[in-house]
N, C-alpha and C positions, 0 to 999 in steps of 0.2 A: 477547320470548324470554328464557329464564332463563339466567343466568349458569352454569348448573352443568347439562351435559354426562348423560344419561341413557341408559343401553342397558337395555333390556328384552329379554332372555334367554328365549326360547319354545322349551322342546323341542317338536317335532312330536305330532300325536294318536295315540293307539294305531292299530298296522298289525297287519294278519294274522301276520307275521310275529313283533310282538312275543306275541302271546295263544298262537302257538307255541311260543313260548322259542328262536326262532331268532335267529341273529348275523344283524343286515341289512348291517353297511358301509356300502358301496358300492351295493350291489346295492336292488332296491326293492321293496316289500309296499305295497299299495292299504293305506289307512286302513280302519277299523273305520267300524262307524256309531256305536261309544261314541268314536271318535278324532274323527270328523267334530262331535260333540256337547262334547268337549273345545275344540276349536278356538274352537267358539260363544261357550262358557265363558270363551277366554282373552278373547274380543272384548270380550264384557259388561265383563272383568277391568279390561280397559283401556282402557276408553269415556272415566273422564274426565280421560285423559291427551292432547293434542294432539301426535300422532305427527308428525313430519314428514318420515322418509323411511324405509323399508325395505330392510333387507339378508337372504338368503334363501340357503341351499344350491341347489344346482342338482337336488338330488334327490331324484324325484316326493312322498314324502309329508310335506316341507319347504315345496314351492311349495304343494302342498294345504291345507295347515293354515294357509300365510299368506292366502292367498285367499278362506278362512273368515274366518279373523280380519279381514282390510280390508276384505270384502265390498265394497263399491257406491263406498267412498272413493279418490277422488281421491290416492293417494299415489307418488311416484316409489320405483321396486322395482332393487334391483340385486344380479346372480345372482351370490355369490364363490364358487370354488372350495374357496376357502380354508376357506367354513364348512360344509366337507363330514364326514359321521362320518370313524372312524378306519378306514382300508384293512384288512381282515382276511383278504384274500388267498382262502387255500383254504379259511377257514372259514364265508365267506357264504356263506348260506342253510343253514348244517348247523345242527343243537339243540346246546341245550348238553352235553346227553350225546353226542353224536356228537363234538364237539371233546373232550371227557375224554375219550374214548377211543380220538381219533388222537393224542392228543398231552397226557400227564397233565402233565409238567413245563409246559408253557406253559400249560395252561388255568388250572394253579396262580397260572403269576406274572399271566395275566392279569385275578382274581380278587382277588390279593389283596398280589402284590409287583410291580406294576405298572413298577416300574422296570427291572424285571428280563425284562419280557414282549418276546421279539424271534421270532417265529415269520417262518420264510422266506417270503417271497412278502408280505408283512401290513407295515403300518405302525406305529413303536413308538409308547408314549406319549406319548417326550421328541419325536420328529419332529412328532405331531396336537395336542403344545402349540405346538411353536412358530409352528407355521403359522394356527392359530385367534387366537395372542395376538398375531400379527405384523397380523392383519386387523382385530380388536378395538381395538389402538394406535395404526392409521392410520386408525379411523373417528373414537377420539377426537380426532385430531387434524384429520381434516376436517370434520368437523359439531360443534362446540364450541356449547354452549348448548342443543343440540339433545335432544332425544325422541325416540331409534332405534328400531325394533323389528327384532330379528334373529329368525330361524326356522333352527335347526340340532336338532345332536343329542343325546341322553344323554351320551354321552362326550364328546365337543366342549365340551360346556359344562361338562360336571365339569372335564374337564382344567386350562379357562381359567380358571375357580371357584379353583381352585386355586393357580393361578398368582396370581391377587390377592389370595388370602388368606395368600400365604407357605406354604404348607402342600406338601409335596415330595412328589414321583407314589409312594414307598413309604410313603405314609399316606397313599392318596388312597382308603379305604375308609373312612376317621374322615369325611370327608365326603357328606352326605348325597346322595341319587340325585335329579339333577332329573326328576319324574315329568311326565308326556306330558300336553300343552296347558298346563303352568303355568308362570310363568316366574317370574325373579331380575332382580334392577337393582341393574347395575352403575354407577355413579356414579363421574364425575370422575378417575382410576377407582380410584380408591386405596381404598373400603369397599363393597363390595357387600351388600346385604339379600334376604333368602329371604323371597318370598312366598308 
């Protein structure tokens, strides 16, 4: 086993919901047959790394795309809350034009001054880092040496993205969108790499 501690970062496969331009959260959209085909992709991605354990959102199109990806492997799986999207209250399931036009001032900061985003009912950015990096720091610390694979979300993992790169939630547009079935490693965890 290798000295140096590895997270691989999967956002889930495209959902109906994303080809909508709908806000998911919480809430769930069935995968694409291009999401289910992403998944495949990430598997191929990551054949020749020796995974040894999995961590997964509790929600549906999370477990979906991990289940592609481990297909027929033998691997221990465990469900955290913690690596859930970010709570968006009233706005799951509406388009993005439907949220700009219940609410212009928040669609703004949640676009683009991310620090600034606190819509009632909705979870901020600073709350959905700390609870993802709180989960990310206790996995580095129990599986040390180890080869994770996680399955969460676009924001989930921007947020945490961010967090180990030093880069603060009102510049969290300068960083790039993790696109669905690919992922990022996190390492050690002090330098993370885009793949």
């Amino acid at each position: 086993m290798s000295a140096v501690t590895n997270i691989f970062l999967v956002r889930h496969g495209q959902t109906e919901w994303n080809k909508e331009h709908r806000l998911q959260g919480h809430k769930n959209s069935p995968l694409t047959k291009e999401g289910q085909e992403q998944a495949i992709k990430a598997r191929q991605a990551l054949k020749d790394y020796e995974i040894h354990k999995a961590y997964v959102s509790p929600l549906q199109r999370a477990q979906d795309t991990l289940a592609l990806i481990i297909d027929q492997q033998d691997i221990d799986v465990v469900i955290s809350n913690n690596l859930k999207e970010i709570n968006l209250g009233p706005w799951e399931g509406k388009t993005k034009t439907e949220t700009l036009l219940s609410d212009p001032q928040q669609y703004h900061y949640f676009w683009q001054e991310q620090d600034k985003f606190n819509l009632a009912g909705a979870e901020t950015y600073q709350q959905l880092q700390e609870r993802v990096v709180s989960e990310l720091q206790a996995i580095f610390s129990k599986e040390k040496g180890k080869n994770i694979l996680i399955v969460s979300h676009w924001i989930a993992i921007k947020a945490a993205v961010a967090y180990y790169k030093s880069t603060p939630l009102n510049d969290l547009s300068s960083l790039p969108d993790p696109k669905n079935g690919e992922y990022i490693i996190l390492s050690d965890p002090n330098n993370s790499e885009q793949i």
